[in-house]
VEXSEMI-361560 format. One record per residue: residue in three letters; x, y, z of N, C-alpha, C, O in turn. Coordinates in nm, 2 decimals, decimal comma. Example, Ala and Ser with C-alpha at 12.3 -4.5 7.8 and 13.67 -1.06 7.14 Angstrom:
REM VEXSEMI-361560
KOLMAR;rest;n_X;n_Y;n_Z;ca_X;ca_Y;ca_Z;c_X;c_Y;c_Z;o_X;o_Y;o_Z
KOLMAR;ala;1,32;-0,57;0,78;1,23;-0,45;0,78;1,32;-0,33;0,78;1,42;-0,33;0,85
KOLMAR;ser;1,28;-0,22;0,71;1,37;-0,11;0,71;1,29;0,00;0,79;1,34;0,11;0,80
REM end
This chain:
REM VEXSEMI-361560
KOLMAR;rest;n_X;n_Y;n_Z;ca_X;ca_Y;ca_Z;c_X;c_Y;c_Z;o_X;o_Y;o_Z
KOLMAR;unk;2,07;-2,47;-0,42;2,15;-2,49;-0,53;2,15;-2,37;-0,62;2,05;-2,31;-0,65
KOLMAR;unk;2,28;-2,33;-0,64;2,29;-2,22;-0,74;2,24;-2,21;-0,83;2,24;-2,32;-0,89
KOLMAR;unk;2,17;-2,12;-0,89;2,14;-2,14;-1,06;2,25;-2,04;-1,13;2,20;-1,96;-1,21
KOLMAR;unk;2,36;-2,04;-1,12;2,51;-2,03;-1,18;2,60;-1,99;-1,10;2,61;-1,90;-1,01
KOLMAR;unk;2,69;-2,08;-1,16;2,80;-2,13;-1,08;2,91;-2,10;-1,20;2,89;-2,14;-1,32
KOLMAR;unk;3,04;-2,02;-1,13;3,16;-2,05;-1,21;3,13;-1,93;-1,33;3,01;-1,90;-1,36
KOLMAR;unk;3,24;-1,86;-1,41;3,27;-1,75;-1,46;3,19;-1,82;-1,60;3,10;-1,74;-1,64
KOLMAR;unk;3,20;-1,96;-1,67;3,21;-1,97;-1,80;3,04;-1,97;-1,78;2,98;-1,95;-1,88
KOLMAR;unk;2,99;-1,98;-1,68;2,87;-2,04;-1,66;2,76;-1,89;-1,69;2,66;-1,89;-1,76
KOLMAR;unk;2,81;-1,75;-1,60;2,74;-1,69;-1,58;2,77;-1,61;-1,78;2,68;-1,57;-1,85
KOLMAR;unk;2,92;-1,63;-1,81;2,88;-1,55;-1,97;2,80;-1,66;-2,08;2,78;-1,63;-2,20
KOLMAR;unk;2,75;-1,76;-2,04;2,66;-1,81;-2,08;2,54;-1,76;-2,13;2,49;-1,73;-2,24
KOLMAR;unk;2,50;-1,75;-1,93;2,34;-1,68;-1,92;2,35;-1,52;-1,96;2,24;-1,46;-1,96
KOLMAR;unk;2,45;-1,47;-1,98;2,44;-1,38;-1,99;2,43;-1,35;-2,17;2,39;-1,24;-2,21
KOLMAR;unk;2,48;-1,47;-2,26;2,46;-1,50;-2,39;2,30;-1,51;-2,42;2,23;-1,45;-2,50
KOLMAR;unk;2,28;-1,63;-2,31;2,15;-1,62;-2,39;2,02;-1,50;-2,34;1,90;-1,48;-2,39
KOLMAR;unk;2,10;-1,44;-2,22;1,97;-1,32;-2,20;1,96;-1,21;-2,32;1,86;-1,14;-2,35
KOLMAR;unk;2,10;-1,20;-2,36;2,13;-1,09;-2,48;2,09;-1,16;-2,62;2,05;-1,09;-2,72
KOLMAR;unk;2,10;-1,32;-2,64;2,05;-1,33;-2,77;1,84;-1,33;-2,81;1,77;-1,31;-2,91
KOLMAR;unk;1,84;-1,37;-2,64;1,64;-1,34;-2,63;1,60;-1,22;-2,65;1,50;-1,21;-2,71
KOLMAR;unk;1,70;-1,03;-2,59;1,63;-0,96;-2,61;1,64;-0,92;-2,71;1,56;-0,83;-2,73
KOLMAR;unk;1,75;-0,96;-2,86;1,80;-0,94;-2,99;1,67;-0,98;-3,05;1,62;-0,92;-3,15
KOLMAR;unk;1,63;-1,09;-2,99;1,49;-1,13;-3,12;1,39;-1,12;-3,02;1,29;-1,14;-3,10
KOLMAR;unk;1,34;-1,09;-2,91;1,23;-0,99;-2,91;1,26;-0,84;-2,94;1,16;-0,78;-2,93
KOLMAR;unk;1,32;-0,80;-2,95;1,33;-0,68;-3,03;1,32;-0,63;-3,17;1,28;-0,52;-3,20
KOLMAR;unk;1,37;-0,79;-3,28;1,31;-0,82;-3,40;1,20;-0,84;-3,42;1,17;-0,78;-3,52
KOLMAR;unk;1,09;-0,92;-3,37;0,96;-0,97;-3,33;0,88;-0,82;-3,29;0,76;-0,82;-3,32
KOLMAR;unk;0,94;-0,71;-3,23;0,88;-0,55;-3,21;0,91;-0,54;-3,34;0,81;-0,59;-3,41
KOLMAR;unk;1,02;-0,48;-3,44;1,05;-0,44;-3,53;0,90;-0,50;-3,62;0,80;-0,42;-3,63
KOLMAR;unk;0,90;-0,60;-3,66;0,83;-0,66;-3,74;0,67;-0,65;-3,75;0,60;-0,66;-3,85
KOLMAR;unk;0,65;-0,60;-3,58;0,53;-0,62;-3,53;0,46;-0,52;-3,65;0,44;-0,59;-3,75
KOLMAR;unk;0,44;-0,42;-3,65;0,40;-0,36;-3,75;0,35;-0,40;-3,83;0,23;-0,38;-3,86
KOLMAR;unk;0,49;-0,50;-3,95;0,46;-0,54;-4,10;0,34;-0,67;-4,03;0,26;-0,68;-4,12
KOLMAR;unk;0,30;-0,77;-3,94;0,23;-0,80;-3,94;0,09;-0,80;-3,94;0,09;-0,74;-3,82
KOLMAR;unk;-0,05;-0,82;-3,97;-0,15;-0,72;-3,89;-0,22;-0,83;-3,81;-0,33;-0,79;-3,77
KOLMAR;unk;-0,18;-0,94;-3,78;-0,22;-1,08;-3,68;-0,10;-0,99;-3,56;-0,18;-0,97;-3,46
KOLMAR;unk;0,01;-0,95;-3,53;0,11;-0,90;-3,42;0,08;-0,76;-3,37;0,18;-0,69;-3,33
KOLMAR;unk;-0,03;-0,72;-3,36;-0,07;-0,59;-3,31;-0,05;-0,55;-3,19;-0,12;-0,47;-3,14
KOLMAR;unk;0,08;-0,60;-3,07;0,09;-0,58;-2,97;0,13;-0,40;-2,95;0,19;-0,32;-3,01
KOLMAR;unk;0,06;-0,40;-2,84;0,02;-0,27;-2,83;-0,09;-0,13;-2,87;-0,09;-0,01;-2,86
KOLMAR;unk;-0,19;-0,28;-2,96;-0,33;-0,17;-3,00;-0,41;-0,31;-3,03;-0,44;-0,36;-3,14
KOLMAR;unk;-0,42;-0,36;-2,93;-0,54;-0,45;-2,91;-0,61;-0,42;-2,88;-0,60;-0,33;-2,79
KOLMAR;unk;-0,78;-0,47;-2,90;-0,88;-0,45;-2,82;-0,91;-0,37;-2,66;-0,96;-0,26;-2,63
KOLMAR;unk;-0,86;-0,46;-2,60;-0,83;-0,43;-2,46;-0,76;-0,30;-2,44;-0,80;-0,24;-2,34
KOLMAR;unk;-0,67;-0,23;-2,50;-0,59;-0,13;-2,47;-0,64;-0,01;-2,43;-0,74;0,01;-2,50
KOLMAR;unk;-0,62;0,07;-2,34;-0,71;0,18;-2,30;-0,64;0,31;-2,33;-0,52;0,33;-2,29
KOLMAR;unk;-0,71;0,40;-2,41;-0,65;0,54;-2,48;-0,78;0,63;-2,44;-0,90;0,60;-2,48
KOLMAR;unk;-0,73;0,74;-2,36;-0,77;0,88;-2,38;-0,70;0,97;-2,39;-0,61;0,99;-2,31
KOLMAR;unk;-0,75;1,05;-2,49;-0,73;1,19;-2,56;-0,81;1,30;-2,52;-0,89;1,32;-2,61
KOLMAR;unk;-0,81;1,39;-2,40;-0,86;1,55;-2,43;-0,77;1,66;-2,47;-0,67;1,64;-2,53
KOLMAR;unk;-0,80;1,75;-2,45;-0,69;1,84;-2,52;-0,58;1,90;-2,40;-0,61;1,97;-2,30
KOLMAR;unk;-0,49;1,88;-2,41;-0,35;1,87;-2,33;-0,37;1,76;-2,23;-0,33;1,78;-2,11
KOLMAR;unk;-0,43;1,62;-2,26;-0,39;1,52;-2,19;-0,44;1,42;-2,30;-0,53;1,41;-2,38
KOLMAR;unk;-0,33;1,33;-2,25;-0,33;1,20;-2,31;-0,31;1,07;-2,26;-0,18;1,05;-2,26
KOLMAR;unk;-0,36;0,99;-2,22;-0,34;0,85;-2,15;-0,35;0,70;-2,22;-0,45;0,64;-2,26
KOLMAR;unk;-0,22;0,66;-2,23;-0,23;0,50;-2,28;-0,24;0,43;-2,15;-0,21;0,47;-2,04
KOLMAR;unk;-0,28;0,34;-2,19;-0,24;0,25;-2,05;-0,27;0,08;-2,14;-0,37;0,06;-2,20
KOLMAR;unk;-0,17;-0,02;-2,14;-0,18;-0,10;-2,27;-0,20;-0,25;-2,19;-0,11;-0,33;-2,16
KOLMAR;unk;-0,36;-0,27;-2,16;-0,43;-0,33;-2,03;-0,42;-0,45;-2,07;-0,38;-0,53;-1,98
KOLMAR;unk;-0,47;-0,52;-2,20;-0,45;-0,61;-2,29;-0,35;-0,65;-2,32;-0,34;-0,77;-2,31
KOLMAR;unk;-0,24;-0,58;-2,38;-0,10;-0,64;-2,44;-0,03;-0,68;-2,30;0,06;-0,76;-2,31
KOLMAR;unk;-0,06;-0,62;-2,15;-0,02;-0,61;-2,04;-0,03;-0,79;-2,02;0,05;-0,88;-2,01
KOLMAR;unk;-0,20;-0,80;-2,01;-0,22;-0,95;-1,99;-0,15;-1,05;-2,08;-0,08;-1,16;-2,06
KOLMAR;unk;-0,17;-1,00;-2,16;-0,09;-1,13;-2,27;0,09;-1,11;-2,33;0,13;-1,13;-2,44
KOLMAR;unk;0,13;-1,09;-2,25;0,29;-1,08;-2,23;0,28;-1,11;-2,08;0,38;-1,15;-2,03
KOLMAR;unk;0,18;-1,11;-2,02;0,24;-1,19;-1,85;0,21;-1,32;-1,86;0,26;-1,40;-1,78
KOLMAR;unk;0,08;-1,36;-1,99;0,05;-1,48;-1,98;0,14;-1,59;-2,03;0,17;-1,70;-1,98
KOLMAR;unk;0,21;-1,49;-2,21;0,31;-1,60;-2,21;0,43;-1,59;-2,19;0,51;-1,61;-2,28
KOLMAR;unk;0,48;-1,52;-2,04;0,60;-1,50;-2,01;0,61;-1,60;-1,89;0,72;-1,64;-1,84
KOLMAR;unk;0,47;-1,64;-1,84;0,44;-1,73;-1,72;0,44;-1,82;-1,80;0,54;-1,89;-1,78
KOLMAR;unk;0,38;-1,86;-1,88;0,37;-1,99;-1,99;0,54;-2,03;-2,03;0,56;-2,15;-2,03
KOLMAR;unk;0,64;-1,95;-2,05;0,74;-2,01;-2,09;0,84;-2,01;-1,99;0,95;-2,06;-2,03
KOLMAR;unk;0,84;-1,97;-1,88;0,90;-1,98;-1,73;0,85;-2,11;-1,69;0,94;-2,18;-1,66
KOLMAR;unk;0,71;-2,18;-1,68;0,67;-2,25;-1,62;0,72;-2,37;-1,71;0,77;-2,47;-1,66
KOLMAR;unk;0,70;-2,36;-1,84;0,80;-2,42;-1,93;0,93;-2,47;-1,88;0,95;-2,58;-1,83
KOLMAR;unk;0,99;-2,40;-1,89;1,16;-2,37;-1,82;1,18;-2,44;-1,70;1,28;-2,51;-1,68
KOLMAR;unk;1,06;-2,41;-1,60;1,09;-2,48;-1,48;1,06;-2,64;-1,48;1,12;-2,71;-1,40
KOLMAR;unk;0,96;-2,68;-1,58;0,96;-2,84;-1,61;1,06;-2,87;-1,65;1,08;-2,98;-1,59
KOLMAR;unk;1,15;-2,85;-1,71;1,23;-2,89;-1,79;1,38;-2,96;-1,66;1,45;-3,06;-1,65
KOLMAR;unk;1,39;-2,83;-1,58;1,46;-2,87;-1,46;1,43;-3,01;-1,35;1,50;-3,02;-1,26
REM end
């Protein structure tokens, strides 16, 4: 079974992929003025600094953006 079918169908999905990345991109904006929304300097995050090198690697915010990106996919798929 298709998961879209027909022209009106795919400017749909294609509405609402563009209206999800508009407000996670508000939700980044914002992250800042919150200090509970710290994505990307969590605990977990791993930073080194010597001199002419520098390494993030963001190991924490990693896990918890797969967790609730799996959490609201698996969401999505009950719903079907």
């Amino acid at each position: 079974m298709p998961l879209v079918t027909g022209v009106g169908a795919l400017g749909k999905l294609l509405l609402a992929v563009g209206l999800s990345t508009a407000a996670l991109g508000g939700i980044l904006l914002l992250a800042d003025r919150v200090p509970w929304l710290r994505l990307g300097r969590l605990p977990g995050d791993l930073s080194v600094e010597r001199p002419g090198f520098r390494l993030y690697f963001p190991l924490a915010t990693s896990l918890l953006v797969s967790a609730a990106l799996t959490l609201v996919l698996w969401l999505l798929s009950r719903r079907r």
